[in-house]
C-alpha positions in Angstrom: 205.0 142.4 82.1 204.5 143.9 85.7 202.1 141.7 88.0 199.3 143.2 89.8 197.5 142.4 92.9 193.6 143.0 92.9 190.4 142.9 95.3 187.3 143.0 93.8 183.6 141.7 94.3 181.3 140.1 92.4 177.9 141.0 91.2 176.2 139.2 94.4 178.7 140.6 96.6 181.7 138.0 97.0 184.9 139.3 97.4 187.8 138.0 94.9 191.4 138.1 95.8 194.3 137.3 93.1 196.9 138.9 90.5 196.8 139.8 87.0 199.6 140.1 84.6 198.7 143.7 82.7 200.9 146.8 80.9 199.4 149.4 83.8 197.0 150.0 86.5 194.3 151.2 84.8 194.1 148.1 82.3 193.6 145.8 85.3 190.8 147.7 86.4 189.3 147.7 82.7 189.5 143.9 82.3 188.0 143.6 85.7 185.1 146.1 85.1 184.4 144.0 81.5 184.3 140.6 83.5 181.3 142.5 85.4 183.7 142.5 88.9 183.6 146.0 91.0 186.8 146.6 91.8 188.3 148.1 95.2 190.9 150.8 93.8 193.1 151.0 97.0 193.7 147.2 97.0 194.9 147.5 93.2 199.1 148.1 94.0 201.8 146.5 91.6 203.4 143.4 93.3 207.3 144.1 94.2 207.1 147.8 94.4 206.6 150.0 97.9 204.2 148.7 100.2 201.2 146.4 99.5 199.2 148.5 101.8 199.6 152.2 103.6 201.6 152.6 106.7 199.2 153.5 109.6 200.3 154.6 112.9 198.4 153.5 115.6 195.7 156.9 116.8 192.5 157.6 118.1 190.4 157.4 114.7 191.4 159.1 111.5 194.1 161.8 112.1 192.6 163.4 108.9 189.6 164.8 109.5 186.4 165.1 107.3 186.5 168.8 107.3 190.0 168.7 105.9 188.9 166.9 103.4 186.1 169.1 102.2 188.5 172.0 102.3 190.9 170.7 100.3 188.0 169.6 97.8 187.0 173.1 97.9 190.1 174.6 97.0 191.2 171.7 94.7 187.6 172.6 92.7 188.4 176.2 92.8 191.8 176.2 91.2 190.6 173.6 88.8 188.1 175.6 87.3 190.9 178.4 87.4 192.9 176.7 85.0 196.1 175.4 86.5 197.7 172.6 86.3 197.0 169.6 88.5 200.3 168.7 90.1 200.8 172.9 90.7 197.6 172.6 92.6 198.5 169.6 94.7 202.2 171.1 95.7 199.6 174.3 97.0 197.4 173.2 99.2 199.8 170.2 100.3 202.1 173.2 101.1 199.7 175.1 102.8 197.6 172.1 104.8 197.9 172.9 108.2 197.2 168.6 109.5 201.0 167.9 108.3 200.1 164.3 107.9 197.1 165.5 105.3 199.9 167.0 103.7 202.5 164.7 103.5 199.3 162.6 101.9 198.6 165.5 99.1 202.3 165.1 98.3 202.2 161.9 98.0 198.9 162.1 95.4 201.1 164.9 93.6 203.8 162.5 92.9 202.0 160.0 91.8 200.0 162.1 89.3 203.8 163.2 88.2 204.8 159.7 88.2 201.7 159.0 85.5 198.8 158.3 87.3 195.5 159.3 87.5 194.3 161.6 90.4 191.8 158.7 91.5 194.6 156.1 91.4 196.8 158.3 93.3 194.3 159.1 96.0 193.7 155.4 96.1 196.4 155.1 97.4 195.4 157.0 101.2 192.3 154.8 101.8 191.6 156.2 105.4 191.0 159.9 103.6 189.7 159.0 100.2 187.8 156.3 100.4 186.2 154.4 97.8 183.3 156.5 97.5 185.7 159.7 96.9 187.7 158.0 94.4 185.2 156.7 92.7 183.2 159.8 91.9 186.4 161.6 90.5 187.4 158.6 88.7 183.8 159.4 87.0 185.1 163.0 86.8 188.5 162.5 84.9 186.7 160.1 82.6 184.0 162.5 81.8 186.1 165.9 81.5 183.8 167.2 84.2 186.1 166.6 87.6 185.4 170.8 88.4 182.0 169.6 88.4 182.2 166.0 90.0 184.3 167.6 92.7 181.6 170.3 93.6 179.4 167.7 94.3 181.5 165.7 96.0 182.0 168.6 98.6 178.6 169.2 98.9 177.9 166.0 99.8 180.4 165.4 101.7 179.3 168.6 104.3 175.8 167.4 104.5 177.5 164.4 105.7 179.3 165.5 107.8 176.1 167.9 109.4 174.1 164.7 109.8 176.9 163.0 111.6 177.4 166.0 114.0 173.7 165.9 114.4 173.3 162.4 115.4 176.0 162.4 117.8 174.7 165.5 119.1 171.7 163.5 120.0 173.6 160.8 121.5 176.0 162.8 123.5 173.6 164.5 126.2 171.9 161.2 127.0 175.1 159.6 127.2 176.9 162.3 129.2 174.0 162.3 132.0 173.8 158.8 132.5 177.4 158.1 132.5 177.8 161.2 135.3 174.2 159.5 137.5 176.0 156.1 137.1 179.8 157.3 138.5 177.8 159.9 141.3 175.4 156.6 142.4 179.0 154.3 142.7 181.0 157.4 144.6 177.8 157.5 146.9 177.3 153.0 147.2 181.1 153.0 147.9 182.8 156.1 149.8 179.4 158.1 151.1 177.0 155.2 152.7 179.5 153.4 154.3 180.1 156.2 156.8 176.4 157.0 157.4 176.5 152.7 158.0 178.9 153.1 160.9 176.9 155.7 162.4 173.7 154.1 162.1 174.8 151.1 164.0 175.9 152.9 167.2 172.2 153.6 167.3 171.2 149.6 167.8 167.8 150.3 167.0 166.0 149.0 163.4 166.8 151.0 160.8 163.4 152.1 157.9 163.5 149.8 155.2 164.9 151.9 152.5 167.8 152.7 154.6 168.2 149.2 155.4 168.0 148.1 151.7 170.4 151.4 150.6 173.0 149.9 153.2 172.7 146.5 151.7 172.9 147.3 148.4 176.2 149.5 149.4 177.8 146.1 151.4 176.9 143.9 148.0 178.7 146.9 145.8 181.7 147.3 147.7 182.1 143.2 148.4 181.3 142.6 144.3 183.2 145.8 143.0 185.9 143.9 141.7 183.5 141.4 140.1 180.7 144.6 138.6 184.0 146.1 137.1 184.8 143.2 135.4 181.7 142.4 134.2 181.3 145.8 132.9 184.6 145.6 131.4 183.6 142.3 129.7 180.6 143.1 128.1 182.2 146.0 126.1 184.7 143.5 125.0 182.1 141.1 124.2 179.6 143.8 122.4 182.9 145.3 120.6 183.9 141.5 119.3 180.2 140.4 118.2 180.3 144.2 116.4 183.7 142.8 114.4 181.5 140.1 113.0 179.2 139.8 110.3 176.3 138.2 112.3 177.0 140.3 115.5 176.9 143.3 113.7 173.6 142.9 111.9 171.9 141.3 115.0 173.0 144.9 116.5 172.2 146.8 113.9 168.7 145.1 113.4 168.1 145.8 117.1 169.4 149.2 117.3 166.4 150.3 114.6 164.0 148.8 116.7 164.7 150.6 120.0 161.9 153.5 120.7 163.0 156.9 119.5 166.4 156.6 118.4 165.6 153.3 116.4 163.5 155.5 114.3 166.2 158.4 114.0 168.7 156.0 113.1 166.3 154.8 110.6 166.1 158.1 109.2 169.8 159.1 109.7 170.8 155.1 107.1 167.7 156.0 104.8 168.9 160.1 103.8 172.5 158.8 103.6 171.3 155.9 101.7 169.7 157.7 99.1 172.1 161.3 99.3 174.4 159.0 98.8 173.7 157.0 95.6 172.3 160.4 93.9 175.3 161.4 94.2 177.0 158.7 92.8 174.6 158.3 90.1 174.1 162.4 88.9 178.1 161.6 88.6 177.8 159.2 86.1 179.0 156.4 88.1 177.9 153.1 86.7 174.3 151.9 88.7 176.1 148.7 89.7 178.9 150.0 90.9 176.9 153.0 92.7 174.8 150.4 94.5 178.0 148.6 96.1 179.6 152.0 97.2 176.3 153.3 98.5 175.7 149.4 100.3 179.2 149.4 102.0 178.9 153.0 103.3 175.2 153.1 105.0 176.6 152.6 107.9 173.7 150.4 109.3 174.3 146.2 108.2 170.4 146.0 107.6 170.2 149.3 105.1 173.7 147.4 103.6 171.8 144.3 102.6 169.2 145.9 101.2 171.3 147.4 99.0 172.7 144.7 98.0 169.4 142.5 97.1 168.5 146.4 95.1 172.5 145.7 93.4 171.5 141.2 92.5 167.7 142.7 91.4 168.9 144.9 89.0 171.5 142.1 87.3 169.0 139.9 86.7 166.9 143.0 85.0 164.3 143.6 87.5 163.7 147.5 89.0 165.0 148.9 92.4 161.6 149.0 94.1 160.9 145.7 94.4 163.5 144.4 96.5 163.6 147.4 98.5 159.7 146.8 99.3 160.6 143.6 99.6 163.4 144.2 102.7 160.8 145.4 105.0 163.3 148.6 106.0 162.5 151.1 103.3 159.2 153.4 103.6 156.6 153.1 101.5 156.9 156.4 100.1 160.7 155.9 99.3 160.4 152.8 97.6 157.5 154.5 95.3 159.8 157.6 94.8 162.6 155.5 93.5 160.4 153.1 91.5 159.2 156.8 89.8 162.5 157.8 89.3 163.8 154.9 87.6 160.6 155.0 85.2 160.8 158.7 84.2 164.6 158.6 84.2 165.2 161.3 87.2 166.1 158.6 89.2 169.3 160.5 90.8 166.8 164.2 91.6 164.4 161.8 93.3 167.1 160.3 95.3 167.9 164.2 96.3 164.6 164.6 96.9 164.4 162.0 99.6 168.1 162.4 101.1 166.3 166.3 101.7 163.2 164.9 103.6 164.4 162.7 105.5 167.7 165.3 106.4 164.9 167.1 107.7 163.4 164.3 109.4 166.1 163.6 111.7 166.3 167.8 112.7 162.5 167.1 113.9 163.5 163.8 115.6 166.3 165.1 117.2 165.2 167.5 118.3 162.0 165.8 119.3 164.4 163.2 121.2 166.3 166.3 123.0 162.9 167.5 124.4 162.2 164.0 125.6 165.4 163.1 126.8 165.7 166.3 129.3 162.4 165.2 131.5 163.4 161.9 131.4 166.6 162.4 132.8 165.7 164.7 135.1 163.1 162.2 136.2 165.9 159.4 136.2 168.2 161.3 138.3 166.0 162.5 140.8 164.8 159.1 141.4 168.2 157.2 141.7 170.2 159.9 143.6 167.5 161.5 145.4 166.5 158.3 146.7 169.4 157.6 147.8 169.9 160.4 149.7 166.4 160.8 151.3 167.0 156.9 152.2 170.3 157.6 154.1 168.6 161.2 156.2 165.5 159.3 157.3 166.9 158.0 160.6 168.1 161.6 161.2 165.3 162.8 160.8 163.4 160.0 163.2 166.9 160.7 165.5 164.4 161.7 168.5 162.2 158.8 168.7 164.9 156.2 167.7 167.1 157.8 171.0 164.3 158.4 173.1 162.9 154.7 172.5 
Protein backbone atom coordinates (compact mmCIF):
# COMPACT_ATOMS: atom_id res chain seq x y z
CA UNK A 1 0.00 0.00 0.00
CA UNK A 2 1.53 3.41 -1.14
CA UNK A 3 2.88 5.68 1.88
CA UNK A 4 1.83 9.14 2.25
CA UNK A 5 3.43 12.13 3.67
CA UNK A 6 1.02 14.71 5.46
CA UNK A 7 0.91 18.24 7.37
CA UNK A 8 -1.80 19.04 9.16
CA UNK A 9 -2.90 21.12 12.46
CA UNK A 10 -4.72 20.50 15.18
CA UNK A 11 -7.81 21.99 16.64
CA UNK A 12 -5.69 24.56 18.79
CA UNK A 13 -3.48 25.20 16.04
CA UNK A 14 -0.30 22.83 16.29
CA UNK A 15 1.08 21.68 13.37
CA UNK A 16 1.51 17.71 12.81
CA UNK A 17 4.09 16.26 10.54
CA UNK A 18 4.20 12.28 9.60
CA UNK A 19 3.08 9.52 7.05
CA UNK A 20 0.17 7.40 6.67
CA UNK A 21 -0.07 4.10 4.89
CA UNK A 22 -3.61 4.54 2.72
CA UNK A 23 -5.13 3.18 -0.91
CA UNK A 24 -5.13 7.10 -2.33
CA UNK A 25 -4.85 10.67 -1.59
CA UNK A 26 -8.14 11.48 -0.78
CA UNK A 27 -8.49 8.64 1.94
CA UNK A 28 -5.62 10.27 3.90
CA UNK A 29 -7.26 13.33 3.97
CA UNK A 30 -10.60 11.60 5.12
CA UNK A 31 -8.97 9.84 8.11
CA UNK A 32 -7.38 13.02 8.97
CA UNK A 33 -10.49 15.25 8.70
CA UNK A 34 -12.36 12.24 11.13
CA UNK A 35 -9.47 12.48 13.75
CA UNK A 36 -10.65 16.37 13.83
CA UNK A 37 -6.99 17.47 12.14
CA UNK A 38 -7.22 20.27 9.27
CA UNK A 39 -5.16 19.24 6.74
CA UNK A 40 -2.70 21.30 4.42
CA UNK A 41 -3.59 19.78 0.87
CA UNK A 42 -0.30 20.89 -0.93
CA UNK A 43 1.83 19.14 1.76
CA UNK A 44 -0.21 15.81 1.17
CA UNK A 45 2.34 14.09 -1.92
CA UNK A 46 2.94 10.22 -2.05
CA UNK A 47 6.41 9.34 -0.71
CA UNK A 48 8.83 8.00 -3.64
CA UNK A 49 7.10 9.61 -6.49
CA UNK A 50 8.14 13.21 -8.23
CA UNK A 51 9.11 15.78 -5.90
CA UNK A 52 8.04 16.17 -2.22
CA UNK A 53 7.55 19.85 -2.90
CA UNK A 54 7.29 22.23 -6.25
CA UNK A 55 10.32 23.42 -7.97
CA UNK A 56 10.58 27.23 -7.53
CA UNK A 57 12.92 29.43 -9.30
CA UNK A 58 14.25 32.03 -7.47
CA UNK A 59 12.02 35.78 -8.68
CA UNK A 60 10.84 38.86 -7.45
CA UNK A 61 7.42 37.52 -5.74
CA UNK A 62 4.97 35.28 -7.52
CA UNK A 63 5.57 35.19 -11.29
CA UNK A 64 1.80 34.31 -11.46
CA UNK A 65 -0.07 37.03 -10.80
CA UNK A 66 -3.56 37.43 -8.95
CA UNK A 67 -5.23 38.76 -11.96
CA UNK A 68 -4.24 35.70 -13.88
CA UNK A 69 -5.67 33.85 -11.63
CA UNK A 70 -9.06 35.43 -11.58
CA UNK A 71 -9.10 35.18 -15.31
CA UNK A 72 -8.53 31.87 -15.59
CA UNK A 73 -11.37 31.32 -12.78
CA UNK A 74 -13.50 33.28 -14.93
CA UNK A 75 -13.18 31.36 -17.97
CA UNK A 76 -12.72 28.03 -16.08
CA UNK A 77 -16.55 29.00 -14.51
CA UNK A 78 -17.71 29.96 -17.93
CA UNK A 79 -16.94 26.79 -19.82
CA UNK A 80 -18.04 24.81 -16.77
CA UNK A 81 -21.36 25.92 -16.79
CA UNK A 82 -21.11 25.38 -20.67
CA UNK A 83 -20.87 21.88 -20.29
CA UNK A 84 -17.45 20.52 -21.34
CA UNK A 85 -15.45 18.46 -20.03
CA UNK A 86 -12.82 19.37 -17.41
CA UNK A 87 -9.51 18.17 -18.77
CA UNK A 88 -10.78 19.91 -22.46
CA UNK A 89 -11.11 23.03 -20.51
CA UNK A 90 -7.70 22.94 -18.75
CA UNK A 91 -5.80 22.01 -22.28
CA UNK A 92 -7.82 25.65 -23.33
CA UNK A 93 -6.96 28.10 -21.36
CA UNK A 94 -3.48 26.45 -20.51
CA UNK A 95 -3.06 26.73 -24.31
CA UNK A 96 -4.11 30.07 -24.52
CA UNK A 97 -2.47 31.66 -21.06
CA UNK A 98 -0.30 34.24 -22.06
CA UNK A 99 2.19 33.96 -18.40
CA UNK A 100 3.85 30.58 -20.01
CA UNK A 101 4.74 29.53 -16.50
CA UNK A 102 0.79 29.85 -15.55
CA UNK A 103 0.48 27.60 -18.21
CA UNK A 104 2.83 25.11 -17.92
CA UNK A 105 0.96 25.02 -14.17
CA UNK A 106 -2.69 24.48 -15.90
CA UNK A 107 -1.04 21.63 -17.74
CA UNK A 108 0.21 20.32 -15.11
CA UNK A 109 -3.53 20.42 -13.06
CA UNK A 110 -4.86 18.92 -16.49
CA UNK A 111 -2.67 15.89 -16.12
CA UNK A 112 -3.31 15.26 -12.99
CA UNK A 113 -7.11 15.36 -13.27
CA UNK A 114 -6.31 12.71 -16.36
CA UNK A 115 -4.10 10.83 -14.10
CA UNK A 116 -7.29 10.48 -11.53
CA UNK A 117 -7.35 13.23 -9.31
CA UNK A 118 -9.45 15.69 -8.23
CA UNK A 119 -9.21 19.33 -9.59
CA UNK A 120 -8.44 20.56 -5.84
CA UNK A 121 -5.71 17.88 -5.40
CA UNK A 122 -4.29 18.73 -8.67
CA UNK A 123 -4.13 22.43 -7.96
CA UNK A 124 -2.66 21.55 -4.67
CA UNK A 125 -0.13 20.73 -6.12
CA UNK A 126 1.08 24.74 -7.37
CA UNK A 127 0.77 26.18 -3.84
CA UNK A 128 2.23 29.70 -4.86
CA UNK A 129 -1.03 30.15 -7.26
CA UNK A 130 -3.69 28.11 -5.49
CA UNK A 131 -3.28 28.40 -2.21
CA UNK A 132 -5.05 26.75 0.44
CA UNK A 133 -7.90 29.00 0.58
CA UNK A 134 -8.47 28.36 -3.38
CA UNK A 135 -8.35 24.76 -3.01
CA UNK A 136 -10.24 24.57 -0.34
CA UNK A 137 -13.36 26.29 -1.65
CA UNK A 138 -13.41 24.04 -4.85
CA UNK A 139 -12.70 21.05 -2.93
CA UNK A 140 -16.20 22.29 -1.23
CA UNK A 141 -17.41 22.70 -4.88
CA UNK A 142 -16.58 19.19 -6.41
CA UNK A 143 -18.01 17.70 -3.18
CA UNK A 144 -21.14 19.56 -3.48
CA UNK A 145 -21.84 19.37 -7.40
CA UNK A 146 -21.84 23.14 -7.30
CA UNK A 147 -18.03 23.97 -8.45
CA UNK A 148 -19.81 26.52 -11.41
CA UNK A 149 -21.10 28.11 -8.44
CA UNK A 150 -18.15 27.79 -5.85
CA UNK A 151 -15.95 29.06 -8.52
CA UNK A 152 -18.04 32.36 -9.18
CA UNK A 153 -17.53 33.15 -5.83
CA UNK A 154 -14.24 32.44 -5.68
CA UNK A 155 -13.58 35.12 -8.45
CA UNK A 156 -15.51 37.48 -6.90
CA UNK A 157 -13.78 37.36 -3.98
CA UNK A 158 -10.79 37.04 -5.17
CA UNK A 159 -11.13 40.73 -7.32
CA UNK A 160 -12.35 42.48 -4.25
CA UNK A 161 -9.17 41.23 -2.97
CA UNK A 162 -7.23 42.12 -5.09
CA UNK A 163 -9.08 46.05 -5.21
CA UNK A 164 -8.28 46.29 -1.46
CA UNK A 165 -4.69 45.33 -1.95
CA UNK A 166 -4.28 47.90 -4.83
CA UNK A 167 -5.96 50.32 -2.59
CA UNK A 168 -3.80 49.95 0.33
CA UNK A 169 -0.65 50.09 -1.47
CA UNK A 170 -1.92 52.90 -3.20
CA UNK A 171 -1.97 54.67 0.13
CA UNK A 172 1.33 53.58 1.05
CA UNK A 173 3.13 54.37 -2.21
CA UNK A 174 2.83 58.35 -2.27
CA UNK A 175 4.03 58.69 1.23
CA UNK A 176 6.69 56.37 0.67
CA UNK A 177 7.74 57.73 -2.74
CA UNK A 178 8.16 61.45 -1.23
CA UNK A 179 10.02 60.66 1.58
CA UNK A 180 12.29 58.30 0.02
CA UNK A 181 12.97 61.23 -2.92
CA UNK A 182 13.37 64.25 0.41
CA UNK A 183 15.71 61.68 2.10
CA UNK A 184 18.15 60.89 -1.28
CA UNK A 185 17.74 65.00 -2.33
CA UNK A 186 18.76 66.04 1.66
CA UNK A 187 22.08 63.25 1.32
CA UNK A 188 22.96 64.60 -2.52
CA UNK A 189 22.75 68.11 -0.85
CA UNK A 190 24.80 67.00 2.96
CA UNK A 191 27.40 65.28 0.73
CA UNK A 192 28.14 66.81 -2.91
CA UNK A 193 26.19 70.47 -2.59
CA UNK A 194 27.37 71.96 0.98
CA UNK A 195 30.72 71.00 0.83
CA UNK A 196 31.49 73.44 -1.95
CA UNK A 197 29.51 76.33 -0.43
CA UNK A 198 31.96 75.12 2.84
CA UNK A 199 35.10 75.98 0.87
CA UNK A 200 33.82 79.24 -0.07
CA UNK A 201 32.68 80.26 3.15
CA UNK A 202 36.00 79.90 4.75
CA UNK A 203 37.95 82.20 2.37
CA UNK A 204 35.70 84.69 4.01
CA UNK A 205 37.36 84.15 7.76
CA UNK A 206 34.62 85.83 9.29
CA UNK A 207 31.74 83.89 11.69
CA UNK A 208 29.44 82.27 9.82
CA UNK A 209 25.08 82.57 11.16
CA UNK A 210 24.35 79.66 13.21
CA UNK A 211 22.25 77.77 10.93
CA UNK A 212 24.87 77.88 8.36
CA UNK A 213 27.30 76.87 10.85
CA UNK A 214 25.20 73.95 12.14
CA UNK A 215 24.19 72.90 8.14
CA UNK A 216 28.10 72.66 7.58
CA UNK A 217 28.51 70.56 10.57
CA UNK A 218 25.90 68.37 10.08
CA UNK A 219 27.35 67.97 6.31
CA UNK A 220 31.22 67.21 7.93
CA UNK A 221 29.45 64.49 10.43
CA UNK A 222 27.46 62.94 7.17
CA UNK A 223 30.30 62.66 4.90
CA UNK A 224 32.89 61.45 7.90
CA UNK A 225 29.92 58.72 9.11
CA UNK A 226 28.57 57.88 5.54
CA UNK A 227 30.06 54.66 5.54
CA UNK A 228 28.78 53.96 9.12
CA UNK A 229 24.72 55.74 8.44
CA UNK A 230 24.77 53.25 5.32
CA UNK A 231 25.43 50.55 7.34
CA UNK A 232 23.26 51.16 9.91
CA UNK A 233 20.60 51.71 7.52
CA UNK A 234 21.35 48.66 5.80
CA UNK A 235 21.25 46.76 9.12
CA UNK A 236 18.15 47.72 10.41
CA UNK A 237 16.26 46.43 7.34
CA UNK A 238 18.03 43.25 7.91
CA UNK A 239 17.19 43.25 11.44
CA UNK A 240 13.32 44.40 10.95
CA UNK A 241 13.21 41.74 7.90
CA UNK A 242 14.59 38.80 10.47
CA UNK A 243 12.38 39.83 13.62
CA UNK A 244 9.39 39.90 10.64
CA UNK A 245 10.51 35.96 9.91
CA UNK A 246 9.64 35.20 13.47
CA UNK A 247 6.63 34.48 15.30
CA UNK A 248 7.17 37.06 18.17
CA UNK A 249 8.80 39.65 15.81
CA UNK A 250 6.11 39.57 13.60
CA UNK A 251 3.19 40.10 16.06
CA UNK A 252 5.19 42.70 18.05
CA UNK A 253 5.13 44.42 14.45
CA UNK A 254 1.96 43.81 13.62
CA UNK A 255 0.58 44.88 17.16
CA UNK A 256 2.49 48.14 16.59
CA UNK A 257 1.70 48.72 13.13
CA UNK A 258 -2.33 48.95 14.22
CA UNK A 259 -1.50 51.36 16.68
CA UNK A 260 0.35 54.01 14.56
CA UNK A 261 -2.07 57.23 13.91
CA UNK A 262 -3.99 56.93 10.57
CA UNK A 263 -2.69 54.07 8.91
CA UNK A 264 -2.97 51.82 12.21
CA UNK A 265 -6.62 52.42 11.79
CA UNK A 266 -6.75 51.65 7.91
CA UNK A 267 -4.80 48.66 8.41
CA UNK A 268 -7.28 47.84 10.98
CA UNK A 269 -9.92 48.10 8.61
CA UNK A 270 -8.11 46.71 5.59
CA UNK A 271 -7.41 42.77 8.35
CA UNK A 272 -11.10 43.28 9.65
CA UNK A 273 -13.10 43.36 5.80
CA UNK A 274 -10.61 40.64 4.66
CA UNK A 275 -11.22 38.88 7.85
CA UNK A 276 -14.78 38.66 7.60
CA UNK A 277 -15.03 38.69 3.24
CA UNK A 278 -13.06 36.11 3.73
CA UNK A 279 -14.63 33.48 6.03
CA UNK A 280 -18.29 34.38 4.26
CA UNK A 281 -16.85 33.16 1.68
CA UNK A 282 -15.55 30.19 2.90
CA UNK A 283 -18.58 29.51 4.82
CA UNK A 284 -21.65 30.39 1.98
CA UNK A 285 -19.24 27.61 0.30
CA UNK A 286 -20.03 25.14 2.56
CA UNK A 287 -16.62 24.76 3.89
CA UNK A 288 -16.68 23.26 7.30
CA UNK A 289 -16.66 26.29 10.31
CA UNK A 290 -13.43 24.77 11.67
CA UNK A 291 -11.76 24.47 8.83
CA UNK A 292 -13.01 28.06 7.57
CA UNK A 293 -11.66 29.66 10.76
CA UNK A 294 -8.03 28.26 10.09
CA UNK A 295 -7.96 29.37 6.33
CA UNK A 296 -9.49 32.64 7.16
CA UNK A 297 -6.77 32.91 10.51
CA UNK A 298 -3.70 32.06 8.29
CA UNK A 299 -4.67 34.52 5.49
CA UNK A 300 -5.54 37.95 7.50
CA UNK A 301 -2.48 39.02 6.81
CA UNK A 302 -2.09 40.89 10.15
CA UNK A 303 -0.51 38.28 13.28
CA UNK A 304 -2.92 40.03 15.78
CA UNK A 305 -6.36 39.55 13.48
CA UNK A 306 -4.58 35.72 13.08
CA UNK A 307 -4.88 34.97 16.77
CA UNK A 308 -7.96 36.10 17.13
CA UNK A 309 -9.10 33.78 14.82
CA UNK A 310 -7.78 31.28 16.25
CA UNK A 311 -9.08 31.81 20.02
CA UNK A 312 -12.74 32.28 17.61
CA UNK A 313 -11.48 28.51 15.93
CA UNK A 314 -10.51 26.71 20.20
CA UNK A 315 -14.04 28.74 21.31
CA UNK A 316 -16.07 27.14 19.10
CA UNK A 317 -14.49 23.31 19.82
CA UNK A 318 -15.24 23.52 23.15
CA UNK A 319 -19.08 24.71 22.11
CA UNK A 320 -18.99 28.30 23.00
CA UNK A 321 -20.17 31.13 20.09
CA UNK A 322 -17.75 33.33 17.96
CA UNK A 323 -18.52 36.62 19.73
CA UNK A 324 -17.07 36.00 22.75
CA UNK A 325 -13.57 35.48 22.07
CA UNK A 326 -13.61 37.96 19.49
CA UNK A 327 -14.94 40.60 22.20
CA UNK A 328 -12.66 39.15 24.19
CA UNK A 329 -9.33 39.92 21.82
CA UNK A 330 -9.67 43.55 22.21
CA UNK A 331 -9.21 44.01 18.09
CA UNK A 332 -12.61 43.45 16.81
CA UNK A 333 -15.36 46.44 16.92
CA UNK A 334 -18.07 46.33 18.91
CA UNK A 335 -20.44 46.38 16.18
CA UNK A 336 -18.68 43.38 14.31
CA UNK A 337 -18.60 41.22 17.16
CA UNK A 338 -22.59 41.92 17.69
CA UNK A 339 -23.08 41.29 13.91
CA UNK A 340 -21.45 37.99 14.03
CA UNK A 341 -22.93 36.93 17.39
CA UNK A 342 -26.49 37.82 15.23
CA UNK A 343 -25.53 35.86 12.59
CA UNK A 344 -24.57 32.82 14.25
CA UNK A 345 -28.03 33.04 16.20
CA UNK A 346 -30.45 33.54 13.24
CA UNK A 347 -28.26 31.23 10.99
CA UNK A 348 -27.12 34.09 8.37
CA UNK A 349 -23.97 34.01 9.73
CA UNK A 350 -22.09 33.93 6.21
CA UNK A 351 -24.58 37.39 4.69
CA UNK A 352 -23.67 39.09 7.89
CA UNK A 353 -20.05 38.37 7.37
CA UNK A 354 -20.75 40.02 3.69
CA UNK A 355 -22.33 42.64 5.23
CA UNK A 356 -19.38 43.69 7.21
CA UNK A 357 -16.55 42.76 4.62
CA UNK A 358 -18.89 45.70 2.51
CA UNK A 359 -18.67 48.33 5.33
CA UNK A 360 -15.56 48.20 6.24
CA UNK A 361 -14.41 47.81 2.11
CA UNK A 362 -15.94 51.09 2.23
CA UNK A 363 -14.26 52.19 5.29
CA UNK A 364 -10.82 51.95 4.04
CA UNK A 365 -12.09 54.14 0.46
CA UNK A 366 -12.95 56.96 3.24
CA UNK A 367 -9.68 56.38 5.07
CA UNK A 368 -7.59 56.37 2.26
CA UNK A 369 -8.65 58.71 0.92
CA UNK A 370 -8.86 60.66 4.12
CA UNK A 371 -5.01 59.62 4.63
CA UNK A 372 -4.18 60.97 0.87
CA UNK A 373 -5.66 64.46 1.87
CA UNK A 374 -3.57 64.44 4.98
CA UNK A 375 -0.55 63.07 3.61
CA UNK A 376 -0.15 65.83 0.74
CA UNK A 377 0.08 69.03 3.36
CA UNK A 378 2.13 67.16 5.40
CA UNK A 379 4.59 66.40 3.04
CA UNK A 380 4.59 69.44 1.55
CA UNK A 381 5.11 70.80 5.03
CA UNK A 382 7.95 68.16 5.52
CA UNK A 383 9.75 69.02 2.57
CA UNK A 384 9.78 72.57 2.69
CA UNK A 385 11.11 72.50 6.04
CA UNK A 386 14.04 70.02 5.53
CA UNK A 387 15.17 71.17 2.02
CA UNK A 388 14.22 74.65 2.19
CA UNK A 389 16.09 75.00 5.32
CA UNK A 390 18.75 73.77 4.00
CA UNK A 391 19.01 75.95 1.38
CA UNK A 392 18.00 79.20 3.00
CA UNK A 393 20.79 78.10 5.63
CA UNK A 394 23.59 77.81 2.94
CA UNK A 395 22.40 81.66 0.93
CA UNK A 396 22.34 83.51 4.20
CA UNK A 397 26.05 84.63 4.23
CA UNK A 398 25.34 85.70 0.57
CA UNK A 399 22.97 87.46 1.29
CA UNK A 400 24.92 89.29 4.46
CA UNK A 401 28.09 89.13 1.70
CA UNK A 402 28.36 93.12 2.13
CA UNK A 403 28.66 93.48 5.72
CA UNK A 404 30.68 90.30 6.27
CA UNK A 405 33.42 91.90 3.44
CA UNK A 406 32.98 95.30 4.42
CA UNK A 407 33.66 94.34 8.27
Amino acid sequence: MPEFAYEGRTPSGKVLRGTMQASTREAVINRLRAQRIQPVLRKIRERGKGLDRELVLPSFGNPVKSRDVVVFTRQLTTMIEAGMPLVQILDILGAQSDNKIFARQILAVKESVESGSTLSGAMAMHPRTFDELYTNMVQAGETGGILDTILQRLATYMEKMVSLKRKIKGAMIYPATIVSVAVIVTMILLVFVIPVFAELFVSFGKALPWPTQFVINLSNFTVAWLHVIIALAIAAVVAIRQTYKTNRGHLWIDRFLLRVPVIGGLLLKASIARFTRTLGTLVSAGVPILDSLSITSRTAGNRVVEQAGFAVRESITQGKTMAEPLIESGVFPPMVCQMIGAGEMTGALDQMLSKIADFYEDEVDTAVATLTSLMEPLVIVVLGTVIGGLVIAMYLPIFQLGSLLGS
